[in-house]
C-alpha positions as CSV (number, residue, x, y, z in Angstrom):
1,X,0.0,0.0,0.0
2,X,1.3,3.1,-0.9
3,X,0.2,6.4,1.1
4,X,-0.7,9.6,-1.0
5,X,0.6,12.9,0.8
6,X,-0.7,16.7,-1.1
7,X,2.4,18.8,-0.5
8,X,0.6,21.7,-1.8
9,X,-0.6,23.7,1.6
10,X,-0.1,22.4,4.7
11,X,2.8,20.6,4.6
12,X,2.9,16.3,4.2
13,X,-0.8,15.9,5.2
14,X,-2.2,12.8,4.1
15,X,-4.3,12.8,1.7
16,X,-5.3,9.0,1.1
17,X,-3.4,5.5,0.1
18,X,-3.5,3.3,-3.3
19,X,-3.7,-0.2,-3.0
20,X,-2.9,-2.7,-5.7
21,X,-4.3,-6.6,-4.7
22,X,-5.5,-9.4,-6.3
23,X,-9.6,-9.4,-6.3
24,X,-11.3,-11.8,-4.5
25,X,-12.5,-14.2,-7.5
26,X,-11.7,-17.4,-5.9
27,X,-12.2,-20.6,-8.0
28,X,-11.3,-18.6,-11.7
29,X,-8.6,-19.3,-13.8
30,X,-7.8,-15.9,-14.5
31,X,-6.9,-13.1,-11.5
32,X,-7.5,-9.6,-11.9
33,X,-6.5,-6.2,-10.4
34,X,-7.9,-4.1,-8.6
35,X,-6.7,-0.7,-8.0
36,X,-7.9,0.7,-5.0
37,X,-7.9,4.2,-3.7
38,X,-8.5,5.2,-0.2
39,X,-9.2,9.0,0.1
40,X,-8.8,10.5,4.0
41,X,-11.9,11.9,3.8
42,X,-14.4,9.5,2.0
43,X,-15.1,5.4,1.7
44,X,-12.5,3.7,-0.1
45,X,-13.6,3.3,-4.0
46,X,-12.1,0.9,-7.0
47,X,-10.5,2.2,-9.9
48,X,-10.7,0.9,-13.2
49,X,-7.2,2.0,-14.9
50,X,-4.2,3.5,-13.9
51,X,-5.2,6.6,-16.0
52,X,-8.5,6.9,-13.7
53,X,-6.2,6.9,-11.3
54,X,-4.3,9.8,-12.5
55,X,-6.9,12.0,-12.8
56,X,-8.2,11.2,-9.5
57,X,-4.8,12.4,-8.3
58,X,-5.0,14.9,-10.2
59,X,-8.0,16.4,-9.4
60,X,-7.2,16.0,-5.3
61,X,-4.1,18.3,-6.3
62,X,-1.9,15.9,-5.5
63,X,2.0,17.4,-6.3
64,X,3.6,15.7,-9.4
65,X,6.5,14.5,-7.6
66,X,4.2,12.3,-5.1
67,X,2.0,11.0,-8.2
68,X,5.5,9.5,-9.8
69,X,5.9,8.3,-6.4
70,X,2.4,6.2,-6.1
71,X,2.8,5.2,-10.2
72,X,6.1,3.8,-9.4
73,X,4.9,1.7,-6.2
74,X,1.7,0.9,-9.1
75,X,4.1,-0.2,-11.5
76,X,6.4,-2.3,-9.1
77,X,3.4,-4.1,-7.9
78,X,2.1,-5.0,-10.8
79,X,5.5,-6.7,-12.2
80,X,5.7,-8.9,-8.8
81,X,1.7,-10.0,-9.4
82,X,2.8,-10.6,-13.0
83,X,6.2,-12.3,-11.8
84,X,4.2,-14.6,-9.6
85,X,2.0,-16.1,-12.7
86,X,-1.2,-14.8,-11.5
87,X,-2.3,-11.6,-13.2
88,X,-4.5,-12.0,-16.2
């Protein structure tokens, strides 16, 4: 789970976390994603692409540096569920 912070105002609050897990579809053949972001604020909500997910971020006014941050712990996650044979 990676932790989104807004460095724009007051300084390193949090603003939500990203999760990247397999779904719970037990018994298929083929696993999927889910992309899962947890705003501070609000109920936690799936996402359905990484580009949702940028504009989400986006659109809280998340800084770009922290974005790059939660794509690369995104993109790292994705290669170990795809190293591990189970990501469709």
């Amino acid at each position: 789970m990676r932790y989104v912070r807004d460095n724009m105002g007051a300084p390193k609050t949090l603003t939500g976390a990203v999760c990247v897990a397999l779904n719970k579809n037990i018994g298929r053949k083929e696993r999927k994603v889910d992309l899962i972001f947890m705003p501070q604020e609000k109920g936690s909500f799936s996402v359905r692409s990484t580009t949702e997910l940028m504009n989400i971020l986006e659109s809280w006014k998340v800084s770009f540096e922290e974005r790059k941050r939660v794509f690369d712990f995104v993109a790292e996650r994705l290669r170990m569920l795809a190293g591990e044979g189970t990501v469709a």
